[in-house]
Chimera marker file (.cmm) of the C-alpha trace (Angstrom):
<marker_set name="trace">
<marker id="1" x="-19.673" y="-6.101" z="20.716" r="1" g="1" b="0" radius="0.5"/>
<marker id="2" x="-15.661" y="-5.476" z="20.020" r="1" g="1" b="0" radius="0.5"/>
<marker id="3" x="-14.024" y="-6.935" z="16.855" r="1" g="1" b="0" radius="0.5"/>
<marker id="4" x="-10.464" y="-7.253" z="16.175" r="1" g="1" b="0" radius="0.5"/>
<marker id="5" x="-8.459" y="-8.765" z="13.205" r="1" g="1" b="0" radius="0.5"/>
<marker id="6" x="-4.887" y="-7.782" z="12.026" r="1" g="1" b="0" radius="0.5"/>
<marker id="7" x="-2.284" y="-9.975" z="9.987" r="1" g="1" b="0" radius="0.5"/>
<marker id="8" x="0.603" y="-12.205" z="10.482" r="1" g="1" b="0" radius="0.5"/>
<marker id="9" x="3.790" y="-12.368" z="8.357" r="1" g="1" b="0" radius="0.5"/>
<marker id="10" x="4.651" y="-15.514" z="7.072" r="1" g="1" b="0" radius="0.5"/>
<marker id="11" x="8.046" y="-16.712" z="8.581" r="1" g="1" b="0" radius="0.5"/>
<marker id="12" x="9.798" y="-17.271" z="5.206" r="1" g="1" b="0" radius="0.5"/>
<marker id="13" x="11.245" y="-13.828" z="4.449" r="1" g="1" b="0" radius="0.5"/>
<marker id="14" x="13.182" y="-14.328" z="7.867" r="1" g="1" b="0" radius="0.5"/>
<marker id="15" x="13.779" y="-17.702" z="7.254" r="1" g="1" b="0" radius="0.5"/>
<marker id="16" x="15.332" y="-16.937" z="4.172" r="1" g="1" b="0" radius="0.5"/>
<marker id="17" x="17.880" y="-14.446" z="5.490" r="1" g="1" b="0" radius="0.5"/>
<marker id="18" x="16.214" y="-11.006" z="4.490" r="1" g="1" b="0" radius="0.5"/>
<marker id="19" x="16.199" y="-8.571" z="7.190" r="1" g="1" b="0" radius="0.5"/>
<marker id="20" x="13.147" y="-7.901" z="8.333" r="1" g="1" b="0" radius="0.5"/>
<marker id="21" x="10.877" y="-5.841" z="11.132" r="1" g="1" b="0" radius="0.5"/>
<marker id="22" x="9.872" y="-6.906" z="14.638" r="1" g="1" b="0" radius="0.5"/>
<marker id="23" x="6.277" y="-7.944" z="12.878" r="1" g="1" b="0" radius="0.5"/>
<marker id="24" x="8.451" y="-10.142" z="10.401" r="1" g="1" b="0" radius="0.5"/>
<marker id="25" x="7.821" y="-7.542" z="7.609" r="1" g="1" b="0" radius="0.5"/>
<marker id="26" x="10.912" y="-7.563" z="4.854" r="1" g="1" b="0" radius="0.5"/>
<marker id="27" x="12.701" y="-3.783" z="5.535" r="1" g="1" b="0" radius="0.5"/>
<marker id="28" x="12.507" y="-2.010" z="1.982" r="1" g="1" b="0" radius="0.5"/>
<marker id="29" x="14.368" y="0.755" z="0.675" r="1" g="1" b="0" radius="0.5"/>
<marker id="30" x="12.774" y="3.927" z="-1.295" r="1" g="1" b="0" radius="0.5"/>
<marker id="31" x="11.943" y="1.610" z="-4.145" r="1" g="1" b="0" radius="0.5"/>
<marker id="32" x="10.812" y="-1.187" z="-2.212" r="1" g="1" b="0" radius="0.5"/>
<marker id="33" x="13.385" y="-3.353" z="-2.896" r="1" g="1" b="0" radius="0.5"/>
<marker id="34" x="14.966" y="-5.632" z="0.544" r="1" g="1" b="0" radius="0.5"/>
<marker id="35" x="17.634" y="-3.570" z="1.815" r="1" g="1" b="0" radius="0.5"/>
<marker id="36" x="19.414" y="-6.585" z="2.728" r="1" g="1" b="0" radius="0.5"/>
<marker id="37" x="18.662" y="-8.257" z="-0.559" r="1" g="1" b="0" radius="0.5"/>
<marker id="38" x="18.208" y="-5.732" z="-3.683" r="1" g="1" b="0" radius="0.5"/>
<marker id="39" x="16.760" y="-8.034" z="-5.886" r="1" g="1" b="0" radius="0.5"/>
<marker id="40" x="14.135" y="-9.064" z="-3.678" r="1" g="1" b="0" radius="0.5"/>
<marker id="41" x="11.055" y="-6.730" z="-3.658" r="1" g="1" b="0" radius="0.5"/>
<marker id="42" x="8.801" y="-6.504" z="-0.847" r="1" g="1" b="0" radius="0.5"/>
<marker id="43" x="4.791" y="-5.603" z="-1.764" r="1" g="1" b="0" radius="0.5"/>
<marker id="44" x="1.884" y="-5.322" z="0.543" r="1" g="1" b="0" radius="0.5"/>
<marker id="45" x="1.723" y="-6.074" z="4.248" r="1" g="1" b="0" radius="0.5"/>
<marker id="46" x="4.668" y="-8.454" z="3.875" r="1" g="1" b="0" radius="0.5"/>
<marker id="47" x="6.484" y="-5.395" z="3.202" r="1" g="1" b="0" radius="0.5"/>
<marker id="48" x="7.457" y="-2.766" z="5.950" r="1" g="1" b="0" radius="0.5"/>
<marker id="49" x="7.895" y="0.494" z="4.015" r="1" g="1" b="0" radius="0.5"/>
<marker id="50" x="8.584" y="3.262" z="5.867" r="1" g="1" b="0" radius="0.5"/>
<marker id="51" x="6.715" y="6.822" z="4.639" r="1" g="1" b="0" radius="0.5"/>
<marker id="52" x="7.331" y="9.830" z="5.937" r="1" g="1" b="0" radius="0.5"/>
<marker id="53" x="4.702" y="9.589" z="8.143" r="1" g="1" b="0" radius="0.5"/>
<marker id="54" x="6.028" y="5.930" z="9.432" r="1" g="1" b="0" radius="0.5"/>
<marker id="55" x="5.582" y="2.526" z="8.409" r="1" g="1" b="0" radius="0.5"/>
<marker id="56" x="2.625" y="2.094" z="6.100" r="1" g="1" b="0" radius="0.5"/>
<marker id="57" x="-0.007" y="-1.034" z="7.095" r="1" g="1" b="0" radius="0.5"/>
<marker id="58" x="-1.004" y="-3.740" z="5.620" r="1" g="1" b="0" radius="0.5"/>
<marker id="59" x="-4.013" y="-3.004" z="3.873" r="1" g="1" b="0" radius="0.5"/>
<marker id="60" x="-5.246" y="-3.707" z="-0.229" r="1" g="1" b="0" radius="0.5"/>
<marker id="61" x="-5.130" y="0.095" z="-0.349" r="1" g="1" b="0" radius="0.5"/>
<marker id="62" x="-1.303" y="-0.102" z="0.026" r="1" g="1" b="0" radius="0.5"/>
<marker id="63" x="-0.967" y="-3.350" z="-1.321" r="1" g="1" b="0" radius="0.5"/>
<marker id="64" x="-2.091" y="-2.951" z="-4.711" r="1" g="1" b="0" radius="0.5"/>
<marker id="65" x="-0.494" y="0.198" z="-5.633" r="1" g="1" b="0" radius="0.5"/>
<marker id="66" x="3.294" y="-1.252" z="-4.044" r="1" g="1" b="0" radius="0.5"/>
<marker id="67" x="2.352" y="-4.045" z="-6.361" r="1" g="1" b="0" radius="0.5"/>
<marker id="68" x="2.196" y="-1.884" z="-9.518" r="1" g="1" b="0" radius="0.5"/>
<marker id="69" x="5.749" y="-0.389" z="-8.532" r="1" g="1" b="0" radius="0.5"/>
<marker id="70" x="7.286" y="-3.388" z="-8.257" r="1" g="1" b="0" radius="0.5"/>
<marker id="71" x="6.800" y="-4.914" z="-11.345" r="1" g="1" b="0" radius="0.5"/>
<marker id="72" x="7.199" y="-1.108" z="-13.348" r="1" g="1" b="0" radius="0.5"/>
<marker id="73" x="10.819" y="-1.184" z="-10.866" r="1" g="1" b="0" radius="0.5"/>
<marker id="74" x="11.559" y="-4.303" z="-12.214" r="1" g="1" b="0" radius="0.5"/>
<marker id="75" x="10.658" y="-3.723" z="-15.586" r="1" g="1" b="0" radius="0.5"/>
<marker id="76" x="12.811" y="-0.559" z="-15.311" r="1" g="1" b="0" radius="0.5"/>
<marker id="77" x="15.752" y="-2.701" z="-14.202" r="1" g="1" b="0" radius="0.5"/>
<marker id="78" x="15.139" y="-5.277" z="-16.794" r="1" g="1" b="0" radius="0.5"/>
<marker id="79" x="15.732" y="-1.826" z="-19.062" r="1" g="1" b="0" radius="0.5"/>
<marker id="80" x="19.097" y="-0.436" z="-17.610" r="1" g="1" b="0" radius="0.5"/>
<marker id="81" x="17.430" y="2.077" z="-15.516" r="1" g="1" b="0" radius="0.5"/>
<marker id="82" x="17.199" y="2.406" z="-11.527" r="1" g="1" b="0" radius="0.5"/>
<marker id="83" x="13.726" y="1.963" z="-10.056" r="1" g="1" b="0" radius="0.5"/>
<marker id="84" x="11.896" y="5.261" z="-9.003" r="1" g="1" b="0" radius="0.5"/>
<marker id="85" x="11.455" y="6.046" z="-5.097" r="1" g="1" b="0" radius="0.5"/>
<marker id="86" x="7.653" y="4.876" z="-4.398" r="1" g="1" b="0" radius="0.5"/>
<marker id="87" x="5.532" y="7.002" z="-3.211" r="1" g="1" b="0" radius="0.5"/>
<marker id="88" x="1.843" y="6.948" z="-1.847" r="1" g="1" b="0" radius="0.5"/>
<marker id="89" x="-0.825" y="8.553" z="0.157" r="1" g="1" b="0" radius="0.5"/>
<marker id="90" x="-3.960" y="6.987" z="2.166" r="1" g="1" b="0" radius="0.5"/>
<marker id="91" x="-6.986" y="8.455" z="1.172" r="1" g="1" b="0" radius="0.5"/>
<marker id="92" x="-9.669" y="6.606" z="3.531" r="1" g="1" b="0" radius="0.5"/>
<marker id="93" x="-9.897" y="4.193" z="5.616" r="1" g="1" b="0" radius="0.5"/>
<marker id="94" x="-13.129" y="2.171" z="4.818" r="1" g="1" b="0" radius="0.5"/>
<marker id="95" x="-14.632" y="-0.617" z="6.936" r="1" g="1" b="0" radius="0.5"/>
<marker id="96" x="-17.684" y="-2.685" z="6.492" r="1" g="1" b="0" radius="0.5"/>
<marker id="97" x="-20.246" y="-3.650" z="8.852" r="1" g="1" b="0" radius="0.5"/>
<marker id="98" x="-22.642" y="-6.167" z="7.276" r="1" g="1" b="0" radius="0.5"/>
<marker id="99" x="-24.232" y="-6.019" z="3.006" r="1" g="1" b="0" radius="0.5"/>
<marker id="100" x="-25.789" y="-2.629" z="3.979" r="1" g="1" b="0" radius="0.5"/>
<marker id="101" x="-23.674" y="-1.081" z="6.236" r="1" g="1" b="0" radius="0.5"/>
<marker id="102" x="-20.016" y="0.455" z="6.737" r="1" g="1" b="0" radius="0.5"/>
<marker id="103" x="-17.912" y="3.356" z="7.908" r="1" g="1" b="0" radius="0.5"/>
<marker id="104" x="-15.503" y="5.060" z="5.514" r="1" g="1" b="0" radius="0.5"/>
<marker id="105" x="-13.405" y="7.922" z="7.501" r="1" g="1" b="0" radius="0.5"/>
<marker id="106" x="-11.753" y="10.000" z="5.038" r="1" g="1" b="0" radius="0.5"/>
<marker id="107" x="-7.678" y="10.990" z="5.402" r="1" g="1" b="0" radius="0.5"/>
<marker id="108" x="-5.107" y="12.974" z="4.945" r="1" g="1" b="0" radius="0.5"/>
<marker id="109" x="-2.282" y="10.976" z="3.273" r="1" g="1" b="0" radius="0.5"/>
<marker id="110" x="-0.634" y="10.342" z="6.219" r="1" g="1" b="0" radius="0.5"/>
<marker id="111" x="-3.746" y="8.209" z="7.043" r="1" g="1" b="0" radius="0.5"/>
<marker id="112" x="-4.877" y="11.080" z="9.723" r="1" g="1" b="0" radius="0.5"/>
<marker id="113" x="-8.558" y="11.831" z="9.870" r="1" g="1" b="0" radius="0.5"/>
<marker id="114" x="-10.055" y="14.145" z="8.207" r="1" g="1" b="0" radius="0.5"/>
<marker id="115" x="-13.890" y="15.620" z="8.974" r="1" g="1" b="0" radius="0.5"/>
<marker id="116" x="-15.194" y="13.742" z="6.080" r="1" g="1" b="0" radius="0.5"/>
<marker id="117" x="-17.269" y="10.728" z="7.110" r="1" g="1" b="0" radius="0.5"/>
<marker id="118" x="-19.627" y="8.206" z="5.395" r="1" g="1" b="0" radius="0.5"/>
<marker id="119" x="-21.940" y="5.690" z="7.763" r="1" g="1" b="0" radius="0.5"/>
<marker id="120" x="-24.969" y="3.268" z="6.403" r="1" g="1" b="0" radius="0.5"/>
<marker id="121" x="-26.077" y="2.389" z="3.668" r="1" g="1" b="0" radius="0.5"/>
<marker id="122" x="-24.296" y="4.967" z="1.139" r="1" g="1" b="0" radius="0.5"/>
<marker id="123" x="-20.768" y="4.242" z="3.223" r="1" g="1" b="0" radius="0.5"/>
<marker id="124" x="-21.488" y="0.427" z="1.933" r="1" g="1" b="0" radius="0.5"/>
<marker id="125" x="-22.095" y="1.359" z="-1.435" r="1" g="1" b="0" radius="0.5"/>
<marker id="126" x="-19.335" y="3.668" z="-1.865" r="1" g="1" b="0" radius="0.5"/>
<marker id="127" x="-17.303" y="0.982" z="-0.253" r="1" g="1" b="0" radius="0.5"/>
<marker id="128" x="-18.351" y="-1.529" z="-2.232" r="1" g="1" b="0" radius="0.5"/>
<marker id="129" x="-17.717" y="0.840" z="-5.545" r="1" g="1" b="0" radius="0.5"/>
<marker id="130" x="-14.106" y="1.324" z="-4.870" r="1" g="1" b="0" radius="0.5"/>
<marker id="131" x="-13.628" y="-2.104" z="-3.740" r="1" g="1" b="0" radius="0.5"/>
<marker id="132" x="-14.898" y="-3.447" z="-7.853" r="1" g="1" b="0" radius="0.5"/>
<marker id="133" x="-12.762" y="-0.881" z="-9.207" r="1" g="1" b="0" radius="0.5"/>
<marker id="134" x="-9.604" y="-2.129" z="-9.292" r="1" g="1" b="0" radius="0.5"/>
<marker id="135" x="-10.006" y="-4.868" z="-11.442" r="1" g="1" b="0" radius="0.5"/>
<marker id="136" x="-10.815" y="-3.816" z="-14.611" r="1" g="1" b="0" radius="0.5"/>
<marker id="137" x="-7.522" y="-1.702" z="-13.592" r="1" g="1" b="0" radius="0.5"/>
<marker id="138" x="-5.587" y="-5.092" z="-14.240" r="1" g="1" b="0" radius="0.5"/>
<marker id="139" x="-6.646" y="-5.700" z="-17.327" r="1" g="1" b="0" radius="0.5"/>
<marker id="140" x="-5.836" y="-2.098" z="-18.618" r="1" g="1" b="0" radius="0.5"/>
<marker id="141" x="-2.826" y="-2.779" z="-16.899" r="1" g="1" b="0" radius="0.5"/>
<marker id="142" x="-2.072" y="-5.719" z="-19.763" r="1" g="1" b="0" radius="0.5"/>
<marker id="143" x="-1.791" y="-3.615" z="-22.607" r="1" g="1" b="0" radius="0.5"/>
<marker id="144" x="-0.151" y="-0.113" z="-20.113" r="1" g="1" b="0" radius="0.5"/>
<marker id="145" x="1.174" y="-0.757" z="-17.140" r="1" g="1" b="0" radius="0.5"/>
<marker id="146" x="1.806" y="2.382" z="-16.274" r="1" g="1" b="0" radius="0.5"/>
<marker id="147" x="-2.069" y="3.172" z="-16.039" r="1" g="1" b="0" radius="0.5"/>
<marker id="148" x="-2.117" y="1.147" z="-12.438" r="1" g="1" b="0" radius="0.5"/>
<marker id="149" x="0.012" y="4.400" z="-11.073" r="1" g="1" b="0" radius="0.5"/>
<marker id="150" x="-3.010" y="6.156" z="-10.520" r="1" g="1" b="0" radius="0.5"/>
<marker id="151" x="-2.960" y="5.924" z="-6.616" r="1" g="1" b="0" radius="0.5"/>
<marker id="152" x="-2.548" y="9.495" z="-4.564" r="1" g="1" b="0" radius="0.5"/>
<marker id="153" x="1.129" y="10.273" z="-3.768" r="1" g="1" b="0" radius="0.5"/>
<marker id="154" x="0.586" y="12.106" z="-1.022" r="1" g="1" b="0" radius="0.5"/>
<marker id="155" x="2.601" y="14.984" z="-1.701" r="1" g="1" b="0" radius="0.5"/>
<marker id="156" x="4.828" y="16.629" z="1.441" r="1" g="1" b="0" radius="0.5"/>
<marker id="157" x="3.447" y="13.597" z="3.326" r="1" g="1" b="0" radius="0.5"/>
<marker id="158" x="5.437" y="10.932" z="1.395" r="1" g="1" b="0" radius="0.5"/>
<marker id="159" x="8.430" y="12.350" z="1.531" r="1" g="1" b="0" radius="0.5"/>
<marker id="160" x="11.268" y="11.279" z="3.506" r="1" g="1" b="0" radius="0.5"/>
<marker id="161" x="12.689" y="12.837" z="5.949" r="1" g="1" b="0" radius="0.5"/>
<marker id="162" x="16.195" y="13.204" z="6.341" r="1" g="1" b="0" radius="0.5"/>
<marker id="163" x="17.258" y="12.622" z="9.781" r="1" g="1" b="0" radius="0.5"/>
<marker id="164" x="19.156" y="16.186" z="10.960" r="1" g="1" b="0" radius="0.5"/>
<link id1="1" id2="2" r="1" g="1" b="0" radius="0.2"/>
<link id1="2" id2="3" r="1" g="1" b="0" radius="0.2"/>
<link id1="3" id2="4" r="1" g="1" b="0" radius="0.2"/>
<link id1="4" id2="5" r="1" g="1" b="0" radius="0.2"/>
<link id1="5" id2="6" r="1" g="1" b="0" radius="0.2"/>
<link id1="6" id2="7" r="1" g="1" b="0" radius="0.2"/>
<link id1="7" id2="8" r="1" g="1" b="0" radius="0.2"/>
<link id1="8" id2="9" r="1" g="1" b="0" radius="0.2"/>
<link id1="9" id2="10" r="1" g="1" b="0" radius="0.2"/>
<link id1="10" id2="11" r="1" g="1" b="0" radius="0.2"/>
<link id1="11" id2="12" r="1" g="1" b="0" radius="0.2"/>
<link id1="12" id2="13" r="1" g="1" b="0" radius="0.2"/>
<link id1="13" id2="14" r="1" g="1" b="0" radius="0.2"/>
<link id1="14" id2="15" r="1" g="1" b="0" radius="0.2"/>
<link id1="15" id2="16" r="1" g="1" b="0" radius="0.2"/>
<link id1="16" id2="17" r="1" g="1" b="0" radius="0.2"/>
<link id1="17" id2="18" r="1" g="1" b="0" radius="0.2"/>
<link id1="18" id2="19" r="1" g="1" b="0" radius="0.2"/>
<link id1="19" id2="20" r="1" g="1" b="0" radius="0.2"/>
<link id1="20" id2="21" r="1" g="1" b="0" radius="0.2"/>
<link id1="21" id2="22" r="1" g="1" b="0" radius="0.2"/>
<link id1="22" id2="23" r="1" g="1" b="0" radius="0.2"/>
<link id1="23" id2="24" r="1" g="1" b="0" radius="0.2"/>
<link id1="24" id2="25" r="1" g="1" b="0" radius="0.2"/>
<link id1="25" id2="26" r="1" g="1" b="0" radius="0.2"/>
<link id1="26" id2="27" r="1" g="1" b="0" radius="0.2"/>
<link id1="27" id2="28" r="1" g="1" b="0" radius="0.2"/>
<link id1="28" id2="29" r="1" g="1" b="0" radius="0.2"/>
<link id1="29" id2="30" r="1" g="1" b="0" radius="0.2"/>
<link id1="30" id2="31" r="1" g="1" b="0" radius="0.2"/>
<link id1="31" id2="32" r="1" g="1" b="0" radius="0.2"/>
<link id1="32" id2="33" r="1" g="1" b="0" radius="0.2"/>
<link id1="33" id2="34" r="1" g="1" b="0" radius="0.2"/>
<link id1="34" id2="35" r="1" g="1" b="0" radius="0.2"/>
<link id1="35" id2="36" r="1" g="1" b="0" radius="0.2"/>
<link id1="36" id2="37" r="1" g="1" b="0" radius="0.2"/>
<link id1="37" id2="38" r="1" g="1" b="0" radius="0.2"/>
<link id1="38" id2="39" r="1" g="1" b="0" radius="0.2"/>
<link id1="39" id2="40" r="1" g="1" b="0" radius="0.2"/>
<link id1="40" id2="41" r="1" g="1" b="0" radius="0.2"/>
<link id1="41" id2="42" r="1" g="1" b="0" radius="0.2"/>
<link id1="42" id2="43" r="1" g="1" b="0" radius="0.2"/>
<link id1="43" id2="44" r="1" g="1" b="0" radius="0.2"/>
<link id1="44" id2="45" r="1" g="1" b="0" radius="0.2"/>
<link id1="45" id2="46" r="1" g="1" b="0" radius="0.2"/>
<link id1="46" id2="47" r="1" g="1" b="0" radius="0.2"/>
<link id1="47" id2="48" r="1" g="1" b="0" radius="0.2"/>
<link id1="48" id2="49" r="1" g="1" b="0" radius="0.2"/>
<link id1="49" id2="50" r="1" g="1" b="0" radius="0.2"/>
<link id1="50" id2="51" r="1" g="1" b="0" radius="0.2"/>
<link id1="51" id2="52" r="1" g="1" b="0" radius="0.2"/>
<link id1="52" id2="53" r="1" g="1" b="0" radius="0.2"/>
<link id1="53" id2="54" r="1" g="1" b="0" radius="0.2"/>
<link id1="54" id2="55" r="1" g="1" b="0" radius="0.2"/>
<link id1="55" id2="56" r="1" g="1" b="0" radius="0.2"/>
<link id1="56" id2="57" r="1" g="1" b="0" radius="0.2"/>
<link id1="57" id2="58" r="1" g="1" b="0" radius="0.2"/>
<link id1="58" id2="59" r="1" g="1" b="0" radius="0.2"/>
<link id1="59" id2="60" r="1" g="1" b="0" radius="0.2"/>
<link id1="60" id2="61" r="1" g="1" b="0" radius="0.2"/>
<link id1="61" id2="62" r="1" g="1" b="0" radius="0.2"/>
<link id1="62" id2="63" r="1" g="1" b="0" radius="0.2"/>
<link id1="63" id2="64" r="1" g="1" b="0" radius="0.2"/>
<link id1="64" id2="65" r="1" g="1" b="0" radius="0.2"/>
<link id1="65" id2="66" r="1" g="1" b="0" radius="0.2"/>
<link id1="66" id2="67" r="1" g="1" b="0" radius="0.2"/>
<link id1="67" id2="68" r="1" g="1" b="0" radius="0.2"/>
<link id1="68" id2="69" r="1" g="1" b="0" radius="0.2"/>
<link id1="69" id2="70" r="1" g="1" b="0" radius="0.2"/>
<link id1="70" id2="71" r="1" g="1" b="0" radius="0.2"/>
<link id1="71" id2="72" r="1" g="1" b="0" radius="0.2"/>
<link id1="72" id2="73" r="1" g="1" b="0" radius="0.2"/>
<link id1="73" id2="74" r="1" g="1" b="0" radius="0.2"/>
<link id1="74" id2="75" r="1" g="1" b="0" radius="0.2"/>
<link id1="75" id2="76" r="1" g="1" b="0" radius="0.2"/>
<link id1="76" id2="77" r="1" g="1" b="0" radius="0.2"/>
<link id1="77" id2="78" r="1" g="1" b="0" radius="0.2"/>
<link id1="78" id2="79" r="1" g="1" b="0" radius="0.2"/>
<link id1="79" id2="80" r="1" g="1" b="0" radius="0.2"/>
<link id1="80" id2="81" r="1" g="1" b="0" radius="0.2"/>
<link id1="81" id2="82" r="1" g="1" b="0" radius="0.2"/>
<link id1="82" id2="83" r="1" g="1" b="0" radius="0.2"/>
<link id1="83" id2="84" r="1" g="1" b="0" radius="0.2"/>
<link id1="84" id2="85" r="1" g="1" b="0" radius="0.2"/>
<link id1="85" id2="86" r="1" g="1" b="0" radius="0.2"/>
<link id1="86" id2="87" r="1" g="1" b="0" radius="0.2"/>
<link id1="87" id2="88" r="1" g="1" b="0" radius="0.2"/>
<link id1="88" id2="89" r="1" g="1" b="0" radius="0.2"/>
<link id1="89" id2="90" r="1" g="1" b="0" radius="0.2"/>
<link id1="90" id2="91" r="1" g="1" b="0" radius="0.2"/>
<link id1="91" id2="92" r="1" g="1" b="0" radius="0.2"/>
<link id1="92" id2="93" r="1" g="1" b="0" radius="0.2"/>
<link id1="93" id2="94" r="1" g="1" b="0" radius="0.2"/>
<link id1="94" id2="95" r="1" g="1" b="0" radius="0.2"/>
<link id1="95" id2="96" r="1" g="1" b="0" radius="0.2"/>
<link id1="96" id2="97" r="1" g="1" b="0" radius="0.2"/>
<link id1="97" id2="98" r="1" g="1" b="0" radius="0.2"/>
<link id1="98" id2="99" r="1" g="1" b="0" radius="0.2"/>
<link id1="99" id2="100" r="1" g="1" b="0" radius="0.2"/>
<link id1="100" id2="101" r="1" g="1" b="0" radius="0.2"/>
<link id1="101" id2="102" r="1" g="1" b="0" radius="0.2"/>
<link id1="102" id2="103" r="1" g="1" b="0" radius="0.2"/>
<link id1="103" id2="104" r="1" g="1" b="0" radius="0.2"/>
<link id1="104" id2="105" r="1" g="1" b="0" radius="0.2"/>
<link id1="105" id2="106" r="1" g="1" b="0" radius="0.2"/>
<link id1="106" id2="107" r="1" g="1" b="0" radius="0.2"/>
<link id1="107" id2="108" r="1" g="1" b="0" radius="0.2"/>
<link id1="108" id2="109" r="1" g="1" b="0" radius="0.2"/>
<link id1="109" id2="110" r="1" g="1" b="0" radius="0.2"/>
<link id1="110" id2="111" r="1" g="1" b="0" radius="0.2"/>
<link id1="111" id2="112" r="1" g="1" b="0" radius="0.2"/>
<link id1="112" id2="113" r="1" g="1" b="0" radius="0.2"/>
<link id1="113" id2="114" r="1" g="1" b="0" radius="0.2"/>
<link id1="114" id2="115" r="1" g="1" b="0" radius="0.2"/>
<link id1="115" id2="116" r="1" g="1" b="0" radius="0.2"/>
<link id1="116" id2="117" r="1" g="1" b="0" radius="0.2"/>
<link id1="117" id2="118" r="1" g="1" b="0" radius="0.2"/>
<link id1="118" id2="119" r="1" g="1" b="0" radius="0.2"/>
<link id1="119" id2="120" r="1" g="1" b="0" radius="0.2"/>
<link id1="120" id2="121" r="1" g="1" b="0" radius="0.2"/>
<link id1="121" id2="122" r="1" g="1" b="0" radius="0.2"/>
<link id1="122" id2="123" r="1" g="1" b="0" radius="0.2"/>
<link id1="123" id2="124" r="1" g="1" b="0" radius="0.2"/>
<link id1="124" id2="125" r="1" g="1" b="0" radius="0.2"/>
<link id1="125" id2="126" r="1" g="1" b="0" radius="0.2"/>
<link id1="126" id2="127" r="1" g="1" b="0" radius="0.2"/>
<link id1="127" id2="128" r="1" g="1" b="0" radius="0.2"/>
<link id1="128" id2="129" r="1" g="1" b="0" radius="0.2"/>
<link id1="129" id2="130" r="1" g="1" b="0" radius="0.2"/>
<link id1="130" id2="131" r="1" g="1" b="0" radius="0.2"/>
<link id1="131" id2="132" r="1" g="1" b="0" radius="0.2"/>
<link id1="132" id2="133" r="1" g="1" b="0" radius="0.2"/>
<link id1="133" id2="134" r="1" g="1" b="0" radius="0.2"/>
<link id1="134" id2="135" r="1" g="1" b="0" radius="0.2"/>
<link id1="135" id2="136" r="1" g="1" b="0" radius="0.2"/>
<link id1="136" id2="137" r="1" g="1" b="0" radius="0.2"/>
<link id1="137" id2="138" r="1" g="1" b="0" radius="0.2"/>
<link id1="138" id2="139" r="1" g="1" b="0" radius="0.2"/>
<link id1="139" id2="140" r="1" g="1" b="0" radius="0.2"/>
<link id1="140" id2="141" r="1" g="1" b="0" radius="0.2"/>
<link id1="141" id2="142" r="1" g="1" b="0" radius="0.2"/>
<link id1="142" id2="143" r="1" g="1" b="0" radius="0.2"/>
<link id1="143" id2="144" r="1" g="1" b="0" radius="0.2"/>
<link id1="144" id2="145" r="1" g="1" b="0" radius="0.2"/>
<link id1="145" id2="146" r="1" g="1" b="0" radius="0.2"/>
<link id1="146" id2="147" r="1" g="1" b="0" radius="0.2"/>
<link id1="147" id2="148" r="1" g="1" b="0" radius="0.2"/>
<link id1="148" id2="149" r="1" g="1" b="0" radius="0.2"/>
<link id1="149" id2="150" r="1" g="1" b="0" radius="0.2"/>
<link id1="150" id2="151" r="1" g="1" b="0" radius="0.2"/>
<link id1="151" id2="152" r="1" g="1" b="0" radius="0.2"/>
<link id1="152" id2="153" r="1" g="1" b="0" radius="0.2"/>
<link id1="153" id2="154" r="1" g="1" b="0" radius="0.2"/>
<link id1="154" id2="155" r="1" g="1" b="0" radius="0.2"/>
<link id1="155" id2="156" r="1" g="1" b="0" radius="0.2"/>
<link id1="156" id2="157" r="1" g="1" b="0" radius="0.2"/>
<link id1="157" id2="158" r="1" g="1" b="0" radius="0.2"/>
<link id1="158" id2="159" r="1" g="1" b="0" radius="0.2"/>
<link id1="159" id2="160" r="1" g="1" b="0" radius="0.2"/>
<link id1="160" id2="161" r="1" g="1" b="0" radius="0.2"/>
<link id1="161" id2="162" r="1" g="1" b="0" radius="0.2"/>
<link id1="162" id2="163" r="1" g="1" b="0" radius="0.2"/>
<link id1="163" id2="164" r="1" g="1" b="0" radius="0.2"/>
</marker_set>
């Protein structure tokens, strides 16, 4: 058996004049703002942000992390200040196969594998724990927003390279 999926951008963001990818992804700068259109951020898979290690994909393991630093970058503009460069690492790449069954292959934060794998039941389970924890994150995130920017950064990985 062979299953696929993947994503498709919605047309709007090129509709709407902001320069985006060959996928139809909005191009972002550092701080994942439209580099055609500053005030415009760009979150998630309708975002192409490029890493160090190349364009991150579209995945809730991205998405919810460039989430947080768009609204902490806006609330830093609303404040005077410039938004902070984002930053993030991949830590696994988890996918499930049925209620009592998945694969979760651990990475390096440039979404490489690492040895680490989890298969079966205790793969589902483990996938199913970090899928429930993020929302309790959203309600802490009420009252601090700052504790959602708990994601790995990915150290050397993340950083940009500077074309020589």
């Amino acid at each position: 058996m062979l299953w696929t999926s993947g994503t498709r951008v919605s047309p709007l963001a090129a509709a709407a004049g902001l320069t985006v990818d060959e996928r139809g992804r909005v191009v972002t700068d550092s701080a994942l703002r439209s580099v055609s259109h500053p005030d415009v951020y760009a979150v998630g898979d309708a975002a192409a942000i490029r890493r160090g290690y190349g364009v991150m994909h579209g995945t809730c393991q991205g998405g919810m992390p460039t989430g947080v630093h768009a609204a902490l970058s806006i609330l830093r503009v609303l404040a005077g200040k410039e938004p902070k460069p984002f930053r993030f690492g991949y830590y696994h790449t988890p996918v499930s196969l049925g209620r009592n069954d998945a694969v979760v292959q651990f990475t390096h934060p440039d979404d490489s594998p690492r040895r680490i794998v989890l298969t079966g039941k205790r793969a589902a389970q483990y996938k199913e724990t970090v899928t429930a924890v993020p929302w309790p994150t959203f309600a802490r995130m009420k009252k601090m927003p700052v504790s959602g920017a708990f994601w790995p950064h990915g150290g050397r990985y993340t950083r940009i390279r500077s074309a020589k």
